[in-house]
C-alpha positions as CSV (number, residue, x, y, z in Angstrom):
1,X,-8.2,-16.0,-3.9
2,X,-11.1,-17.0,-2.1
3,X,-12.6,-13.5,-0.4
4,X,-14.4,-15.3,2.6
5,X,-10.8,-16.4,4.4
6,X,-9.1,-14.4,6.5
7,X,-5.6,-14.1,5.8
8,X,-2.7,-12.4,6.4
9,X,0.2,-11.5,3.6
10,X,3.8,-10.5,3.5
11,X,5.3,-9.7,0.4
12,X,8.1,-7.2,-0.8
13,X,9.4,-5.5,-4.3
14,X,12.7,-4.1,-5.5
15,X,12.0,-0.5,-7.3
16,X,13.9,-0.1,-10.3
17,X,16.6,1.8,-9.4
18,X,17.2,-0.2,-5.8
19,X,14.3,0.6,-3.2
20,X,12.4,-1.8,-1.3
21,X,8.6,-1.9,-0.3
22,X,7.9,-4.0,2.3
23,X,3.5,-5.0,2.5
24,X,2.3,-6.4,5.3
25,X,-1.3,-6.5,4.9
26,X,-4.8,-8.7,6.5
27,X,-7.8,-9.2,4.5
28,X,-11.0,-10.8,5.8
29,X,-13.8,-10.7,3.7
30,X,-12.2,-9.7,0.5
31,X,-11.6,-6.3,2.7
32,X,-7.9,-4.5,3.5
33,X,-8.2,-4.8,7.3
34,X,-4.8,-3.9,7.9
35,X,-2.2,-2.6,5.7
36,X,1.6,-2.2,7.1
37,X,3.8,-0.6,4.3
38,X,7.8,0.0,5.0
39,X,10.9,0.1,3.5
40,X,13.9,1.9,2.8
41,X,12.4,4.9,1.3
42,X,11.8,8.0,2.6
43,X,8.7,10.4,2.8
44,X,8.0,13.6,4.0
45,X,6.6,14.2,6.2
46,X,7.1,10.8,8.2
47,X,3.8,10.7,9.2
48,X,2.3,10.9,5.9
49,X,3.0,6.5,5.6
50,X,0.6,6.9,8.5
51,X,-2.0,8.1,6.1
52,X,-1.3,5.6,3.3
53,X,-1.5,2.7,5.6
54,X,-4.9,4.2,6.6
55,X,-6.4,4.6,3.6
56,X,-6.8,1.1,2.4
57,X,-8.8,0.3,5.5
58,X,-12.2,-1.0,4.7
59,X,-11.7,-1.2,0.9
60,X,-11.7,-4.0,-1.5
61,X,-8.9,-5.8,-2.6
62,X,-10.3,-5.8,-6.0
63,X,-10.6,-2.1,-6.0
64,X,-8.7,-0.3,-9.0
65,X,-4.8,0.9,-8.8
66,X,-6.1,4.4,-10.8
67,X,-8.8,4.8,-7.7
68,X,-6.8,3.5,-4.7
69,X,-4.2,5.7,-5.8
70,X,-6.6,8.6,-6.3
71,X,-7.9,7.5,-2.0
72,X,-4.5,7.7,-1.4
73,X,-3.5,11.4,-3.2
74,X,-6.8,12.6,-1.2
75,X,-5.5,11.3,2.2
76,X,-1.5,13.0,2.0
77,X,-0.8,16.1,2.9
78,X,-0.2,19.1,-0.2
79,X,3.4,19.1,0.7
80,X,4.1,15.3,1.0
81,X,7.4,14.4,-0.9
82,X,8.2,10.3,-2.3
83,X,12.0,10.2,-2.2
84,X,13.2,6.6,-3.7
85,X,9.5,5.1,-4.6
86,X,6.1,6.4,-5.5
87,X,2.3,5.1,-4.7
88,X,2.5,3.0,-8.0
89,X,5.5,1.2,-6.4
90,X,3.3,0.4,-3.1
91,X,0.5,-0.5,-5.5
92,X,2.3,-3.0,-7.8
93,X,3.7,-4.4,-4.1
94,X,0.5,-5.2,-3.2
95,X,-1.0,-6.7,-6.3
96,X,2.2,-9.0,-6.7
97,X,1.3,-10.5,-3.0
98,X,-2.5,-10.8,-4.0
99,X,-1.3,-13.1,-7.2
């Protein structure tokens, strides 16, 4: 993928066990400018997709899934519950669409 092109990506992935993650994402730059996850999981608290979405602002796309999804721990709160899916689901999403 050539990291000077802006672009922007849809992609989704069928969890084992029937959830889908939905990515919509832009990169410029070989930078996450925007990241858009959804689906039909559910987390608690709501807001806590908020904080995932977040936290892959401003980082490389070539960053590693062991410290994105140590960014993304940091940014949730204590209490935050995955129900259907887990970060590893979002983070296999997203490398699928980078392929």
């Amino acid at each position: 993928m050539n990291k000077k092109t802006n672009l922007r990506i849809h992609g989704e992935y069928k969890v084992p066990g029937g959830k889908l993650i939905v990515v919509d994402l832009h990169i410029g730059n070989g930078i996450f400018n925007k990241v858009q996850i959804s689906g039909d999981f559910f987390l608690n608290p709501p807001e806590a997709l908020d904080y995932i979405n977040q936290s892959f602002e401003g980082l490389p796309i070539n960053i590693s899934n062991m410290i994105l999804k140590k960014i993304i721990e940091s940014t949730l709160p204590i209490e935050t519950e995955f129900l259907g899916f887990q970060i590893s689901d979002i983070l296999e999403t997203i490398r699928k669409i980078l392929k």
